[in-house]
N, C-alpha and C positions, 0 to 999 in steps of 0.2 A: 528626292530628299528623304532620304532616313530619320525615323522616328525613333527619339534618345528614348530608352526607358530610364527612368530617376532610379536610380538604388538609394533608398535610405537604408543609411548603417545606424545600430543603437550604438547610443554612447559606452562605451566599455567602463562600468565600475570596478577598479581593484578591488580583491579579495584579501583578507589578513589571514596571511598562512599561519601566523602560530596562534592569534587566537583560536581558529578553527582547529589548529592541529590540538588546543587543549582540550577542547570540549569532547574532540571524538576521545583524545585518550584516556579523557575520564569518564566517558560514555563507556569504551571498549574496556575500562579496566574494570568498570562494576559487573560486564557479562562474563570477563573472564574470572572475576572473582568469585561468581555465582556457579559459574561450569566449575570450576577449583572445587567449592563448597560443595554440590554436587556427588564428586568425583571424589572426596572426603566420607563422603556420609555413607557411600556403595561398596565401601572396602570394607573384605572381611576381614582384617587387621584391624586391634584393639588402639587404634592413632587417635592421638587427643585432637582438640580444636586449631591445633596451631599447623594441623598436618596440613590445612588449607595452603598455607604456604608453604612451609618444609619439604613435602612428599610431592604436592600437583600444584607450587606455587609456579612452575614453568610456563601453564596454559595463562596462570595473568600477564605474565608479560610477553608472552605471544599477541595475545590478543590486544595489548597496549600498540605492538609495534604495527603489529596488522594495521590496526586502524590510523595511528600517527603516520605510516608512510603514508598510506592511502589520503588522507586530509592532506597533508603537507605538501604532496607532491599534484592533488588535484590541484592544488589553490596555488602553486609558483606554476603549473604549465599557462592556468588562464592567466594569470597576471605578467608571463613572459609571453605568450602568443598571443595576449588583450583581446580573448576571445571568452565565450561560454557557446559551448559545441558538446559534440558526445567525444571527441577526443580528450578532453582535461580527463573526465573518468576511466580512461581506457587506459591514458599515462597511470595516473593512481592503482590501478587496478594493475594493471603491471606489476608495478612495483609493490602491493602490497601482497598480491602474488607471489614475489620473487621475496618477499621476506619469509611468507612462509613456508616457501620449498624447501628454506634454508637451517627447514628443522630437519630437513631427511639427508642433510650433508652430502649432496651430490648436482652436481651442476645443472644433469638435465630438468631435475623434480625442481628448481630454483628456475629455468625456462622456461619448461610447463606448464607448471602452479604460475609463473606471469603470465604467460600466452592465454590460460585458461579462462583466471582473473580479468585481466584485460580485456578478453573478448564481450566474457559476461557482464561487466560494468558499461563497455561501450556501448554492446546494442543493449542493456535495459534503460541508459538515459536517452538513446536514440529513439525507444519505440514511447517515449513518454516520460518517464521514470516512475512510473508504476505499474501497479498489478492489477491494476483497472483498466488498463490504456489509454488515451487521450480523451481529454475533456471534449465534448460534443463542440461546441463554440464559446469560446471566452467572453463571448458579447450578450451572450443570451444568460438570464437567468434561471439557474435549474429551478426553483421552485416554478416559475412559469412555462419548464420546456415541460416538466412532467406534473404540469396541470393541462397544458394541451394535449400530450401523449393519451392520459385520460379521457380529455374530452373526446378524441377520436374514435378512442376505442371501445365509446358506449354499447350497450345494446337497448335495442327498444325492451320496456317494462315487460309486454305482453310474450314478447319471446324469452325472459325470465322467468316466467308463470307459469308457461309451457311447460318447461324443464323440469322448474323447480315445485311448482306450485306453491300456495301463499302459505303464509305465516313465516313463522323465524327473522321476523323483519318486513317481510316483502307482501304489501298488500295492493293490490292492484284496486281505481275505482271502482265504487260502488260494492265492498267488502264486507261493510257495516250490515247494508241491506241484506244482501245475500248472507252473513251470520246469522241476522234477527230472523231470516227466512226459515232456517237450518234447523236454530233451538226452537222455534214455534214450533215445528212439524216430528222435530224427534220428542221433542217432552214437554212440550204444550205451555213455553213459558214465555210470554211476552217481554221480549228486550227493546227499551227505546231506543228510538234510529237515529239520536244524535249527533 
């Protein structure tokens, strides 16, 4: 008799592609108005305020489109595949990719620039989605993982003392005595040993 392993599946909640598609492209329209403004300010061309759009107003709506495909098409793969995997960011990443190949007008940089995107968005949501890597355990609380961490890693006082010797903090038992000892014997001045 074979033993069934249970697979529990999570319930798949749909995504709202164009809310999310608004928030990146108001997110990406402020960077690219910032790179623009940037890009504005570094010319040695005497261009008024408005050159932000006029002259380098092309990088905001790059960076609109970068980011709206990328959201849009994250949020219709998982809500058509009713998954959350590293593939939604790979599709997105593709495609936001292939938008901006599609400033060097030529087919392969609109492949490559996907293939490139793609890859980079699917293994960074793969390995975690960040730049710290995976949380230790979801179950555990970091403030108690790294008060253990701590406690392990004590060293005994006396082998501080060693090292370090006392003061700056660090006074090992019976400190006091050994002061009062110190100052009696160098300059004859009685300190109580309370």
């Amino acid at each position: 008799m074979a033993s069934q392993s249970k697979v529990v599946q999570e319930v798949y909640q749909p995504k709202d592609a164009v809310s999310e598609t608004v928030k990146v492209s108001l997110i990406m329209g402020a960077a690219g108005l910032t790179v623009s403004a940037i890009q504005n300010a570094l010319t040695k061309q005497n261009v008024s305020g408005w050159g932000v759009f006029t002259r380098s107003g092309g990088v905001i709506g790059l960076f609109v489109a970068v980011g709206a495909s990328h959201a849009f098409t994250a949020a219709a793969a998982a809500n058509l595949r009713e998954k959350n995997d590293s593939w939604n960011p790979a599709i997105g990443g593709f495609c936001s990719g292939a938008v901006l190949g599609t400033a060097f007008r030529t087919f392969p940089a609109v492949l490559g620039y996907g293939a490139a995107m793609g890859v980079a968005q699917g293994v960074f949501d793969y390995t975690g989605g960040k730049f710290s890597g995976y949380d230790k355990d979801p179950k555990v609380d970091e403030y108690e993982r790294k008060e253990s961490l701590r406690k392990n890693r004590r060293r005994p006082i006396q082998e501080i003392l060693d090292e370090l010797g006392e003061g700056r903090g660090v006074f090992g038992p019976g400190y006091r005595e050994r002061r009062a000892d110190r100052i009696k014997e160098r300059y004859g001045i009685d300190v109580p040993r309370t």
